[in-house]
C-alpha angles and dihedrals in degrees: 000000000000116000125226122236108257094134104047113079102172107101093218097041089055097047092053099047084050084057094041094048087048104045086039119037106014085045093055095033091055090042080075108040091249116151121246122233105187138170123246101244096071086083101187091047095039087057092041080055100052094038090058099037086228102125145023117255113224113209113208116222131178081337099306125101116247128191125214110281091249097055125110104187081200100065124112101194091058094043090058086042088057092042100052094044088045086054091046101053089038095066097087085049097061121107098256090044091054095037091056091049 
């Protein structure tokens, strides 16, 4: 699960701490074919996410987190789509991958 930013108002603060969530935690998370769940306001991972079809995107309204309106969290057939596409895409994240490049 990476946050999103509500509560950080500096603009350099909070382009840093995108590329530090990104480069940290979703890195890491997708190594290892884990699934992302990000907040929308992380607005380049969010749309990694969505591109690659490896997370879910949590929209923040009136200060509560909202999926998307087609999302059953309890569904097991969503949750291997998201996997394998979460292993797929993390390949180029795992350690040999990033060491040849």
């Amino acid at each position: 699960v990476i946050p999103g930013l509500a509560q950080v108002e500096d603009y350099y603060r909070t382009l840093q701490m995108r590329c530090n969530l990104f480069s940290t935690k979703a890195a890491e998370a997708l190594s290892r074919g884990v699934p992302l769940v990000v907040s929308s306001e992380l607005a380049e991972l969010a749309e990694f996410v969505r591109h690659h079809d490896c997370g879910l995107v949590v929209e923040l309204r009136d200060g509560q987190p909202h999926l998307p309106p087609d999302v059953d969290i309890r569904s097991r057939e969503m949750w291997q789509r998201l996997t394998t596409n979460a292993v797929r895409v993390g390949a180029s994240f795992e350690r040999h991958a990033v060491i040849d490049v």
